[in-house]
C-alpha positions as a Markdown table, in Angstrom:
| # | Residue | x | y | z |
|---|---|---|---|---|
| 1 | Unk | 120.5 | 117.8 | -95.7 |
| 2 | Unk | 120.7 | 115.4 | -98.0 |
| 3 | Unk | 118.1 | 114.8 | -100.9 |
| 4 | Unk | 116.4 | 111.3 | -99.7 |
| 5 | Unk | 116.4 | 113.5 | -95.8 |
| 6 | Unk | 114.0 | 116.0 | -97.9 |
| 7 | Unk | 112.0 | 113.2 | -99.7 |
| 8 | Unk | 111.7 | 111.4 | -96.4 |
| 9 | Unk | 110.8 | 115.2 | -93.9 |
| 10 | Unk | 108.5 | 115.6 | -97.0 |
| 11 | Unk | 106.8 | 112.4 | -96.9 |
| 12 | Unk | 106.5 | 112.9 | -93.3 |
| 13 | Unk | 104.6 | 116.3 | -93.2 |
| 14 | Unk | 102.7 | 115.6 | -95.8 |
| 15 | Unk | 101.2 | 111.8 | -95.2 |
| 16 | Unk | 98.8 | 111.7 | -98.0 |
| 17 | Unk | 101.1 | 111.5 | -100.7 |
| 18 | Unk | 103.0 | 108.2 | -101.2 |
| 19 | Unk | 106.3 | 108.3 | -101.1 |
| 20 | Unk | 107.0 | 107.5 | -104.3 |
| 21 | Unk | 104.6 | 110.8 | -105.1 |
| 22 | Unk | 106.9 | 112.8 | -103.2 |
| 23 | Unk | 110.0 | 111.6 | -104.6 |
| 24 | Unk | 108.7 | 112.1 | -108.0 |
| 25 | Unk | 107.7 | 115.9 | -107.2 |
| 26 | Unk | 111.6 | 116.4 | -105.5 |
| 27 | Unk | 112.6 | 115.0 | -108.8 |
| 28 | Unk | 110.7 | 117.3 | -111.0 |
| 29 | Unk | 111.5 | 120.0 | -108.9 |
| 30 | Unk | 115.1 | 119.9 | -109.4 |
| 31 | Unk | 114.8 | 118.9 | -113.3 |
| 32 | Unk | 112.9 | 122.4 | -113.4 |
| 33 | Unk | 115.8 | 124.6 | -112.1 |
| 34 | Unk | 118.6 | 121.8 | -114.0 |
| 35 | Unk | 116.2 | 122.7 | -117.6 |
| 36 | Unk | 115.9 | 126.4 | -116.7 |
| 37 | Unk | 119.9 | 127.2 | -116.1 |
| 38 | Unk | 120.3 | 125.0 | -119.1 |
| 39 | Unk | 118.9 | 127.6 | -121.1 |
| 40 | Unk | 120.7 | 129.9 | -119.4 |
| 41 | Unk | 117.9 | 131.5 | -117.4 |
| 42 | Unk | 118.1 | 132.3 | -113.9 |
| 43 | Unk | 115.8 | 130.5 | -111.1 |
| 44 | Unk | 114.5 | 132.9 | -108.6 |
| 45 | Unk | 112.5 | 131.2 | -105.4 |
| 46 | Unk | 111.5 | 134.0 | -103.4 |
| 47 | Unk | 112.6 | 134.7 | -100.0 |
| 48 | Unk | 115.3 | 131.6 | -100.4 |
| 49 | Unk | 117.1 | 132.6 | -103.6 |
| 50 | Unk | 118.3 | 132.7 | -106.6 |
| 51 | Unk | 119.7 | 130.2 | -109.4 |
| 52 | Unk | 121.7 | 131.6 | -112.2 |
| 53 | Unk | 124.2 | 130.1 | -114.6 |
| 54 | Unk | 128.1 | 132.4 | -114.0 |
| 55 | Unk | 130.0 | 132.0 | -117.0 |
| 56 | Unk | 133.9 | 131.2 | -116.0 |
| 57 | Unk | 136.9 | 132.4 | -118.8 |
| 58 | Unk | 139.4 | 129.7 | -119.6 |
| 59 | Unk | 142.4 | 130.1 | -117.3 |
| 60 | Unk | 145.6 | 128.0 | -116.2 |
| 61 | Unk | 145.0 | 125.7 | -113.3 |
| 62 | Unk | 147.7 | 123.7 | -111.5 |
| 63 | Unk | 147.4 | 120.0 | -110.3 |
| 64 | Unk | 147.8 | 119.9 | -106.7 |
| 65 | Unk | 149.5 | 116.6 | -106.9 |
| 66 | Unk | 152.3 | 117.3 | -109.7 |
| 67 | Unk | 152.5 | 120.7 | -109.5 |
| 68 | Unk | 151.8 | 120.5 | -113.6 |
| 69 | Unk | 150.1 | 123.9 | -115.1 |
| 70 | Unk | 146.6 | 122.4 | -116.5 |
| 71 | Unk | 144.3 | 124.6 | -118.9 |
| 72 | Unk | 141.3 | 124.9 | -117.7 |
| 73 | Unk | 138.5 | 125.3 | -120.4 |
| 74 | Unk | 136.1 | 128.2 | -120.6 |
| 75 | Unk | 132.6 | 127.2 | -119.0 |
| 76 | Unk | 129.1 | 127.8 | -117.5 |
| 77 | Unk | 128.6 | 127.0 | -113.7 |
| 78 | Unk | 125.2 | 127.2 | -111.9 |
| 79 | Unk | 125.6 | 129.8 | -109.0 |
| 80 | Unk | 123.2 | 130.5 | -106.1 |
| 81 | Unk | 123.0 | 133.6 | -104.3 |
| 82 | Unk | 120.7 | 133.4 | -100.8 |
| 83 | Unk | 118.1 | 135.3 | -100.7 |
| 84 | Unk | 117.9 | 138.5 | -98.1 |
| 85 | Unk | 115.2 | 136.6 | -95.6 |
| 86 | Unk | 117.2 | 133.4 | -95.5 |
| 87 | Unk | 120.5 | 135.2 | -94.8 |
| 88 | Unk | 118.9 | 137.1 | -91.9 |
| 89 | Unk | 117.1 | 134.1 | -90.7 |
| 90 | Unk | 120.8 | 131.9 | -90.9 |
| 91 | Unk | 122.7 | 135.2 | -89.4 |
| 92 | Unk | 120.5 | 135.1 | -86.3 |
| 93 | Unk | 120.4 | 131.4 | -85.7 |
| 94 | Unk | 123.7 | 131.0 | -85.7 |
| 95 | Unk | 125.4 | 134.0 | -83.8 |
């Protein structure tokens, strides 16, 4: 799903906000979890998951084109972890 497909199944199922109220909330919504892991928080959303910024070491990488060994700094990546109800929920749906 794509983010205007939520702003748009949102608008829909919720008809009296505009849509340039719902984009605005969408917006807001992912400038909260962006601010929070920024601070190096976690995010948790109960029964979907959880948010949580994964520190990664510096390490040699390779370019796939040249074959060249590339140093890779040491950084912070946001990293989600499904919560237990939506892995059940995806595990049934799709067996």
């Amino acid at each position: 799903m794509l983010k205007s497909e939520l702003i748009e199944k949102l608008e829909t199922e919720n008809p009296h906000l505009s849509p340039i109220e719902v984009e605005r909330v969408v917006e807001v919504f992912f400038e909260s979890i962006t601010q929070t892991l920024e601070k190096g928080a976690r995010v948790e959303l109960r029964g979907f998951g959880t948010f949580a910024p994964r520190y990664r070491k510096a390490r040699a990488g390779r370019n796939p084109r040249t074959g060249e060994i590339v140093p890779v700094p040491e950084k912070y990546v946001p990293f989600f972890r499904a919560g237990k109800e939506i892995r059940e929920k995806i595990d049934s749906t799709l067996k």
